[in-house]
mmCIF file of the N, C-alpha and C atoms, coordinates in Angstrom:
data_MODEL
# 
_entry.id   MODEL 
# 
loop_
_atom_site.group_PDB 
_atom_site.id 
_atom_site.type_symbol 
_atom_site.label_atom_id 
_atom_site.label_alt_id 
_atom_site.label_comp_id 
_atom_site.label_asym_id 
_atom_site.label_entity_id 
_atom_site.label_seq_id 
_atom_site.pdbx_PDB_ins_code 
_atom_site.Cartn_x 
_atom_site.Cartn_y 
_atom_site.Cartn_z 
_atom_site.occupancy 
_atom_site.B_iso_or_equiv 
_atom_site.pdbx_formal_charge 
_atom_site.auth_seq_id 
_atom_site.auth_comp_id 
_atom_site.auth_asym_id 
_atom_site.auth_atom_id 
_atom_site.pdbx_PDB_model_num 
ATOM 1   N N  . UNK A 1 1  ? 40.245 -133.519 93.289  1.00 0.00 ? 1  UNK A N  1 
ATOM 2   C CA . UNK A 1 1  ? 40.474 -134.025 94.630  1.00 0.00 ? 1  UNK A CA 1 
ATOM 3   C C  . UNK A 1 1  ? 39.256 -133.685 95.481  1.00 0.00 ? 1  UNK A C  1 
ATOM 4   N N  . UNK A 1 2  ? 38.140 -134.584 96.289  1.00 0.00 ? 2  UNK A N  1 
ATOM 5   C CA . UNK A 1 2  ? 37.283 -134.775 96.311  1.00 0.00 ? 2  UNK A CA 1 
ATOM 6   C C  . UNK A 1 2  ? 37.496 -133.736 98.292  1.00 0.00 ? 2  UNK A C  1 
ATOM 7   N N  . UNK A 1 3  ? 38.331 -134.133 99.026  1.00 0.00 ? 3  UNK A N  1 
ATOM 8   C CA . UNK A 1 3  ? 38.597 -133.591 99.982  1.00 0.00 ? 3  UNK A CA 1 
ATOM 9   C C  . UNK A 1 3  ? 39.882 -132.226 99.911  1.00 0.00 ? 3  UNK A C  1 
ATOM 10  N N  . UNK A 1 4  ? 40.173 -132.105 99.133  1.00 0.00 ? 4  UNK A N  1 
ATOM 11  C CA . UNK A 1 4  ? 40.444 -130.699 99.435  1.00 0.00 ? 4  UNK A CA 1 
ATOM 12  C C  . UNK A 1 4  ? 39.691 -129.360 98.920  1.00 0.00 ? 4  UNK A C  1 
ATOM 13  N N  . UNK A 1 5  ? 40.231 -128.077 100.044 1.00 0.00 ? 5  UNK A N  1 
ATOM 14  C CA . UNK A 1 5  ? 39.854 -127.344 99.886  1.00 0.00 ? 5  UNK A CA 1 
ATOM 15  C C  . UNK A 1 5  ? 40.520 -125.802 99.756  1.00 0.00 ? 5  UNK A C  1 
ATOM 16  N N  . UNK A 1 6  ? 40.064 -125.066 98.968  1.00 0.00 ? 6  UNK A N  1 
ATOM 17  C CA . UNK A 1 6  ? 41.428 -124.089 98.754  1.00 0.00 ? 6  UNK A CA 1 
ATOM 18  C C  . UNK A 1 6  ? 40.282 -122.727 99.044  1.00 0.00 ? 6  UNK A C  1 
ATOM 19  N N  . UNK A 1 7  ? 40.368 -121.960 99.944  1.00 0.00 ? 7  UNK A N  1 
ATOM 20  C CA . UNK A 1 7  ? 39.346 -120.753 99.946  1.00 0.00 ? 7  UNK A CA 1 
ATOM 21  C C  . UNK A 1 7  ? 40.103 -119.372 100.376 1.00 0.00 ? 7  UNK A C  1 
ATOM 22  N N  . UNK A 1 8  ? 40.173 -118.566 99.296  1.00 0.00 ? 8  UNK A N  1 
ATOM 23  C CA . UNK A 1 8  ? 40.746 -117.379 99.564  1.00 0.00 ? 8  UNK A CA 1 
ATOM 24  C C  . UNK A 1 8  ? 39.554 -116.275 99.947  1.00 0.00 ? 8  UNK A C  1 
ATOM 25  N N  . UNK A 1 9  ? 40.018 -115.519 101.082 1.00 0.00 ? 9  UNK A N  1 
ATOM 26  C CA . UNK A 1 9  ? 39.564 -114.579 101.793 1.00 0.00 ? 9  UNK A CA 1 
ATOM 27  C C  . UNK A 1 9  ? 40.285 -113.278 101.976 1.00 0.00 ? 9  UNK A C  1 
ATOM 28  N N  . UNK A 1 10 ? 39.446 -112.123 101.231 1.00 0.00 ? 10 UNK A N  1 
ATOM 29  C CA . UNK A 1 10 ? 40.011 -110.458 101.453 1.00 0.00 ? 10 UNK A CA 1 
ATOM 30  C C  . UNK A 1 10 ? 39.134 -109.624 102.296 1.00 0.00 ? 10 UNK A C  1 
ATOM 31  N N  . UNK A 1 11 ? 39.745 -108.803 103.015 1.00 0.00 ? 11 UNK A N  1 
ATOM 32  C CA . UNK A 1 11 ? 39.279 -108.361 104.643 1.00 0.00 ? 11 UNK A CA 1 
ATOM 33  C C  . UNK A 1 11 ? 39.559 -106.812 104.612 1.00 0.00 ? 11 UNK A C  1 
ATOM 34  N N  . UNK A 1 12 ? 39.028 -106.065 104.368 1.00 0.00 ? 12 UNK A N  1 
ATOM 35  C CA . UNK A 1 12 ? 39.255 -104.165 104.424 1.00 0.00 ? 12 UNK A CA 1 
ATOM 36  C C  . UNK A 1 12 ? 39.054 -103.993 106.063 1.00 0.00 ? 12 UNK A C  1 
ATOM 37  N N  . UNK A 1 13 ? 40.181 -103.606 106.411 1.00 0.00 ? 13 UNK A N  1 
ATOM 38  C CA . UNK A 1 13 ? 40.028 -103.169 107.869 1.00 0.00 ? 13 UNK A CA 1 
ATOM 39  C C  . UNK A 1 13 ? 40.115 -101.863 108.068 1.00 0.00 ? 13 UNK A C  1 
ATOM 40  N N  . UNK A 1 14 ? 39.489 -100.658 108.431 1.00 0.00 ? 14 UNK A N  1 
ATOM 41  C CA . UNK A 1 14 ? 39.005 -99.315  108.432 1.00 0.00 ? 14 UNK A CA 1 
ATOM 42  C C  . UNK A 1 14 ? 39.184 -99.014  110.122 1.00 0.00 ? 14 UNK A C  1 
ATOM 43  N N  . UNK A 1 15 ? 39.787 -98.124  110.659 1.00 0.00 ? 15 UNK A N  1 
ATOM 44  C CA . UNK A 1 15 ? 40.054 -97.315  111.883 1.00 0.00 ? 15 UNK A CA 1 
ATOM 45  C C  . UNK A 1 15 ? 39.343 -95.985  111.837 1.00 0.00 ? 15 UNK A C  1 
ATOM 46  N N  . UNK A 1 16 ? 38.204 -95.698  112.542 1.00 0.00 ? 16 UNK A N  1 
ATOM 47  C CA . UNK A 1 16 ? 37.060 -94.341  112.082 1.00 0.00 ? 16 UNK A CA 1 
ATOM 48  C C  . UNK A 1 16 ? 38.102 -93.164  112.666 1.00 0.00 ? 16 UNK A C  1 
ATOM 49  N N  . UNK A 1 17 ? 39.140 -93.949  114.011 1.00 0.00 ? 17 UNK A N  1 
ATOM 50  C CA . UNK A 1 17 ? 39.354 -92.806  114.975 1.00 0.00 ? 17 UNK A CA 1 
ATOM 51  C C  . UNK A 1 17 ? 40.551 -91.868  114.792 1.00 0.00 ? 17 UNK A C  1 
ATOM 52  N N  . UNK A 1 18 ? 41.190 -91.051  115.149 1.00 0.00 ? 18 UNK A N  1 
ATOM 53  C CA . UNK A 1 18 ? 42.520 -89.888  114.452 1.00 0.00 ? 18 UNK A CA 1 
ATOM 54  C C  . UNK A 1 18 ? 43.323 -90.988  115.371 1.00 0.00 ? 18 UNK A C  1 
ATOM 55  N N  . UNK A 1 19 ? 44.813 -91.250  115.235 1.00 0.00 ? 19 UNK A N  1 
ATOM 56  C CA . UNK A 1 19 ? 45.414 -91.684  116.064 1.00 0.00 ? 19 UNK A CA 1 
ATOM 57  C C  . UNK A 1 19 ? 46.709 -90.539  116.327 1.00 0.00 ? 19 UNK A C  1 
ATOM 58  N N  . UNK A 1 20 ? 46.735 -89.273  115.711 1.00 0.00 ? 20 UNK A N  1 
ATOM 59  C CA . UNK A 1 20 ? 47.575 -88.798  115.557 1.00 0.00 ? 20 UNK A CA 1 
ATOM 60  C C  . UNK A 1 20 ? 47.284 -87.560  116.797 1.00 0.00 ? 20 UNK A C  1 
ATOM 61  N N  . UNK A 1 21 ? 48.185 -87.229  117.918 1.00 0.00 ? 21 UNK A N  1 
ATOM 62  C CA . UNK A 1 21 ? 47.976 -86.704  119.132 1.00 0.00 ? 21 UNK A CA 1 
ATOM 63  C C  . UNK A 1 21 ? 49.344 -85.534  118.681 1.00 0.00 ? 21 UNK A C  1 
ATOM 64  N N  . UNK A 1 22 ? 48.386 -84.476  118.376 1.00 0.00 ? 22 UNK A N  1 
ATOM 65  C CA . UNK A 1 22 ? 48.952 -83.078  117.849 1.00 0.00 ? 22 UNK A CA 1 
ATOM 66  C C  . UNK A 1 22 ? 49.336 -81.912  119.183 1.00 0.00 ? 22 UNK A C  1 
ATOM 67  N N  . UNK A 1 23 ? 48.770 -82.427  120.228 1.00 0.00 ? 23 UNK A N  1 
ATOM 68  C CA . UNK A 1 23 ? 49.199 -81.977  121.068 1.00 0.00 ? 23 UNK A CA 1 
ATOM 69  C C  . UNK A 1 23 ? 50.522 -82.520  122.701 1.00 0.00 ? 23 UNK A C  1 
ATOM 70  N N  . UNK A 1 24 ? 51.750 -82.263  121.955 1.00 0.00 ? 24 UNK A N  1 
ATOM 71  C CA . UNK A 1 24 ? 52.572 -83.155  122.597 1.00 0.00 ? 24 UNK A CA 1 
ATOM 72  C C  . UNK A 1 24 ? 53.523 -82.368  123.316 1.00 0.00 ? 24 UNK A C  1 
ATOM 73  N N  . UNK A 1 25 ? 53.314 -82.870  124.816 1.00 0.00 ? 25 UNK A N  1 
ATOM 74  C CA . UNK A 1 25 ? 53.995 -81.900  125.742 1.00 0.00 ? 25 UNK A CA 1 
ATOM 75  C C  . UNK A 1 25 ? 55.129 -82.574  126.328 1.00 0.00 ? 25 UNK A C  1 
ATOM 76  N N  . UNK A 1 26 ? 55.370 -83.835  126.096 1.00 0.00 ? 26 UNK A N  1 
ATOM 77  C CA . UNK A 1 26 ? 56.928 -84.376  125.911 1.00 0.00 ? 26 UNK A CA 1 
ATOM 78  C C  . UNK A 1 26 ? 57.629 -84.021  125.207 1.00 0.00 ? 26 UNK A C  1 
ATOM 79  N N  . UNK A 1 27 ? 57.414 -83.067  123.938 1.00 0.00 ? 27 UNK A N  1 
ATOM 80  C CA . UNK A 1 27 ? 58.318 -82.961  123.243 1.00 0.00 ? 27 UNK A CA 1 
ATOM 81  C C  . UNK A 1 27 ? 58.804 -81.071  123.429 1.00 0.00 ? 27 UNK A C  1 
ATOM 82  N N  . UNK A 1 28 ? 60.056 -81.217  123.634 1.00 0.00 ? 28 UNK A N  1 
ATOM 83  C CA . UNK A 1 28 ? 60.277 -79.508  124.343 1.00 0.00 ? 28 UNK A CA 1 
ATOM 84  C C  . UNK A 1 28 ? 60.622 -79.216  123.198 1.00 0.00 ? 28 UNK A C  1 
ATOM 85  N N  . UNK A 1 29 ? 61.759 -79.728  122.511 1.00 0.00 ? 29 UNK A N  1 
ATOM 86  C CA . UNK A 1 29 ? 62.268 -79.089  121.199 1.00 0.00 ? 29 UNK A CA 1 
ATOM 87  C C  . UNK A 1 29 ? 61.277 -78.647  120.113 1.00 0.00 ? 29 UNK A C  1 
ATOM 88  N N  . UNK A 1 30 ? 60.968 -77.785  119.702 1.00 0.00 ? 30 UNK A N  1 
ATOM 89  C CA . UNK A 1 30 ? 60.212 -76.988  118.864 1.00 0.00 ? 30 UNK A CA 1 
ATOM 90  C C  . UNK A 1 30 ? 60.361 -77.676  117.688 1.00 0.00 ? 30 UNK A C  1 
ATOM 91  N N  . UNK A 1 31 ? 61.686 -77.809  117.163 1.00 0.00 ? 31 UNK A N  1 
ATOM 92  C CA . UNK A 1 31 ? 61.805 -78.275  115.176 1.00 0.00 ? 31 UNK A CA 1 
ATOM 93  C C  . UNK A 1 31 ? 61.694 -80.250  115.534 1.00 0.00 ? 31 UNK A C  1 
ATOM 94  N N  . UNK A 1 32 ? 60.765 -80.983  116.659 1.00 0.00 ? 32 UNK A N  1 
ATOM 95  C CA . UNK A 1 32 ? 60.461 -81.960  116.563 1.00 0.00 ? 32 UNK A CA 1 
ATOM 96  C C  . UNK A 1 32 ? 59.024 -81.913  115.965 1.00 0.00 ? 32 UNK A C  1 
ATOM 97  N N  . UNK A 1 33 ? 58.530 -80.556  116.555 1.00 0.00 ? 33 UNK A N  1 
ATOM 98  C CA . UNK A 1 33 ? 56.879 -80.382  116.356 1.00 0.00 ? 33 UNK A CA 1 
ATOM 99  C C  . UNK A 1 33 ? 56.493 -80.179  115.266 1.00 0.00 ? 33 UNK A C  1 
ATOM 100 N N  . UNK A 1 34 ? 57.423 -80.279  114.347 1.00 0.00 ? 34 UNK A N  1 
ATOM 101 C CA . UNK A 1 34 ? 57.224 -79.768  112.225 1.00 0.00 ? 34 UNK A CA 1 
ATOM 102 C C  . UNK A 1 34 ? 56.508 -81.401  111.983 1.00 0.00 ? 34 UNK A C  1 
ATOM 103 N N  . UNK A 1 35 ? 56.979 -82.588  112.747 1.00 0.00 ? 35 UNK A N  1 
ATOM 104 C CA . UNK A 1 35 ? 56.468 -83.618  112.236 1.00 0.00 ? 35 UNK A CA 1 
ATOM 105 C C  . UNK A 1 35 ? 55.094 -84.050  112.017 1.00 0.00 ? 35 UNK A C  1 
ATOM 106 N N  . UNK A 1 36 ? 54.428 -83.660  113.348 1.00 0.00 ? 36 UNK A N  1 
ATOM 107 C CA . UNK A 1 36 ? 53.114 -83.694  113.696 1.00 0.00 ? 36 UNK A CA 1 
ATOM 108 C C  . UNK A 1 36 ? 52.283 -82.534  113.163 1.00 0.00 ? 36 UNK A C  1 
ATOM 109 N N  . UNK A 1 37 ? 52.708 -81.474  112.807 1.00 0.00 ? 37 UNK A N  1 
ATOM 110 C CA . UNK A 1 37 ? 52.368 -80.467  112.238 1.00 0.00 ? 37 UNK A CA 1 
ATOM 111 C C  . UNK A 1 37 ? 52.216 -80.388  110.936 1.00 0.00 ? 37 UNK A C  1 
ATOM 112 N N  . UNK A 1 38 ? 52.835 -81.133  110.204 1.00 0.00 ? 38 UNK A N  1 
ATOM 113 C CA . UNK A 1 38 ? 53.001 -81.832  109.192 1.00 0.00 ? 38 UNK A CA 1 
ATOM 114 C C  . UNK A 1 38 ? 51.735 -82.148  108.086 1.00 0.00 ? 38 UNK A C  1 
ATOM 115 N N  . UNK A 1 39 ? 51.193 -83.091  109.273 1.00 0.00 ? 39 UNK A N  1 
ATOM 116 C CA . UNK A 1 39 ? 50.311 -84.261  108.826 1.00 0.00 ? 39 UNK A CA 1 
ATOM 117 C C  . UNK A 1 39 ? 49.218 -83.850  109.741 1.00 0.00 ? 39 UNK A C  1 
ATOM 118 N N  . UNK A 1 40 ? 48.183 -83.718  109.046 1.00 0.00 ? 40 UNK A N  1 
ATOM 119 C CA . UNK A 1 40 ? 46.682 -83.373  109.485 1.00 0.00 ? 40 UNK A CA 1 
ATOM 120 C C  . UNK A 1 40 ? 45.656 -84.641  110.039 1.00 0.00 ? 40 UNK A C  1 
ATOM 121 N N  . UNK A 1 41 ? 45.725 -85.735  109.583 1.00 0.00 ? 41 UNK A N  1 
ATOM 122 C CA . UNK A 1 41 ? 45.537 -86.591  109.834 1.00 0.00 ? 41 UNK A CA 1 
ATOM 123 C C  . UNK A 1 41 ? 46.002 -88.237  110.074 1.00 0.00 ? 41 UNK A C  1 
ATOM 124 N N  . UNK A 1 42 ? 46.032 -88.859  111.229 1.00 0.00 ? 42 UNK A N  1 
ATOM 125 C CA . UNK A 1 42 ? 46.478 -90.585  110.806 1.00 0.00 ? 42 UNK A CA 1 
ATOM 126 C C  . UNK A 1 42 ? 45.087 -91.678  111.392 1.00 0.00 ? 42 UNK A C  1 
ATOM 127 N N  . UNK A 1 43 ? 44.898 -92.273  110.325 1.00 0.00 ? 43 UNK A N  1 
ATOM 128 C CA . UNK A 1 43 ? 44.136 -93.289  110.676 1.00 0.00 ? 43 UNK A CA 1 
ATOM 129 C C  . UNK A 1 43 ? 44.596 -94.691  109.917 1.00 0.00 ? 43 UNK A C  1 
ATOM 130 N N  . UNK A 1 44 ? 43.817 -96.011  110.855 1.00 0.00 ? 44 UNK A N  1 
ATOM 131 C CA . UNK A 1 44 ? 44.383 -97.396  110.411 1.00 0.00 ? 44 UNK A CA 1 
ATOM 132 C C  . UNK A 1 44 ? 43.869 -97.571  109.510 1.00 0.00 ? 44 UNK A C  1 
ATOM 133 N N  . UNK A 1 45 ? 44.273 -98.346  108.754 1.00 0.00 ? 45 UNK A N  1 
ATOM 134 C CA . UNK A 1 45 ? 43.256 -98.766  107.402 1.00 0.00 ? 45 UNK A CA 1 
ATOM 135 C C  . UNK A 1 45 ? 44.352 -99.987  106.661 1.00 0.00 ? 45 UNK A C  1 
ATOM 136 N N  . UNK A 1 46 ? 43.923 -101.152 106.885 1.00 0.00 ? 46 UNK A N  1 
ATOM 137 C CA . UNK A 1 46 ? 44.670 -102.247 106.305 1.00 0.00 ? 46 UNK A CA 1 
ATOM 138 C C  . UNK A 1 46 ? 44.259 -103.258 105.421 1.00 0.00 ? 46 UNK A C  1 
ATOM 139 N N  . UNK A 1 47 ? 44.331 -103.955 104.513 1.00 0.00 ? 47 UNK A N  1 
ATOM 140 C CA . UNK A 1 47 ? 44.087 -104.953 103.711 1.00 0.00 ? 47 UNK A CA 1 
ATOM 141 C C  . UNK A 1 47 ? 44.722 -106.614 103.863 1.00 0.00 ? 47 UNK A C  1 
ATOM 142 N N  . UNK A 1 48 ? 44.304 -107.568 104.371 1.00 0.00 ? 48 UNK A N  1 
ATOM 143 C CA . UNK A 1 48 ? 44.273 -108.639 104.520 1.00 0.00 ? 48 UNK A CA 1 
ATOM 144 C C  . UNK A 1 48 ? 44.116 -109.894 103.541 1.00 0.00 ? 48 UNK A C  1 
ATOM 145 N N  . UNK A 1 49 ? 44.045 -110.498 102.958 1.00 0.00 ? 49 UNK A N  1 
ATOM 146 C CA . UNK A 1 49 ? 44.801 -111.596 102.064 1.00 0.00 ? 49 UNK A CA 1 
ATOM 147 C C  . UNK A 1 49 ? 45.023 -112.549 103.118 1.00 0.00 ? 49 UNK A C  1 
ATOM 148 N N  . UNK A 1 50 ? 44.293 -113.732 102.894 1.00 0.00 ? 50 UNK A N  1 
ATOM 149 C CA . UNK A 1 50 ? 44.108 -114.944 103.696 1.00 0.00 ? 50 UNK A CA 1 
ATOM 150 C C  . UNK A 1 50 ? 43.578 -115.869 103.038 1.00 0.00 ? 50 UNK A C  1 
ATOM 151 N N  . UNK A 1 51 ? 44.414 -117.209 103.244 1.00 0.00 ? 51 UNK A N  1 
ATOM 152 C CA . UNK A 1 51 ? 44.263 -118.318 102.335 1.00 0.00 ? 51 UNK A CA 1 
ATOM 153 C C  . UNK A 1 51 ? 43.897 -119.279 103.264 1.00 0.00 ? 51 UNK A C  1 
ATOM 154 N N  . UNK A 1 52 ? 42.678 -120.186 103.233 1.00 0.00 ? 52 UNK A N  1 
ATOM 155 C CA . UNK A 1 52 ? 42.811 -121.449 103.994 1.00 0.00 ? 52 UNK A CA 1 
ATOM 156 C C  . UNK A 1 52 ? 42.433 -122.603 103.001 1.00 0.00 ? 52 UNK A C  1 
ATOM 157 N N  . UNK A 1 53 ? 43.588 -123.819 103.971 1.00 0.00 ? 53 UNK A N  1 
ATOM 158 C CA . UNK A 1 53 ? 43.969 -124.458 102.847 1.00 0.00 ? 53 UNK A CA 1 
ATOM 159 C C  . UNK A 1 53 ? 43.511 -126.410 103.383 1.00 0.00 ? 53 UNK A C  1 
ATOM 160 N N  . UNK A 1 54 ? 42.290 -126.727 103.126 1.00 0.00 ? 54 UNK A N  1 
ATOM 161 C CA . UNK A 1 54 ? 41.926 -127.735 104.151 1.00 0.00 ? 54 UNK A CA 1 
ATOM 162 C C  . UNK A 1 54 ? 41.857 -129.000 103.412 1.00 0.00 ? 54 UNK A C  1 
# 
């Protein structure tokens, strides 16, 4: 088929920055703070899969 077109596209999306805010003074209850305490780090990091189809 002389006019179509099928083009697949993969996309690494990387977040450099911490998003995880270890210091939280909304939270009064003490055994909420095990969560964040927890985990040392959060950052974005996603994978994308995209098809265009013309």
């Amino acid at each position: 088929m002389p006019f179509f077109k099928f083009i697949p596209e993969l996309k690494f999306c990387f977040g450099l920055g911490n998003m995880l805010n270890k210091n939280r003074t909304d939270l009064t209850d003490p055994t909420q703070l095990i969560f964040t305490q927890s985990i040392d780090r959060a950052a974005v990091g996603m994978f994308v899969l995209t098809f265009y189809f013309e």
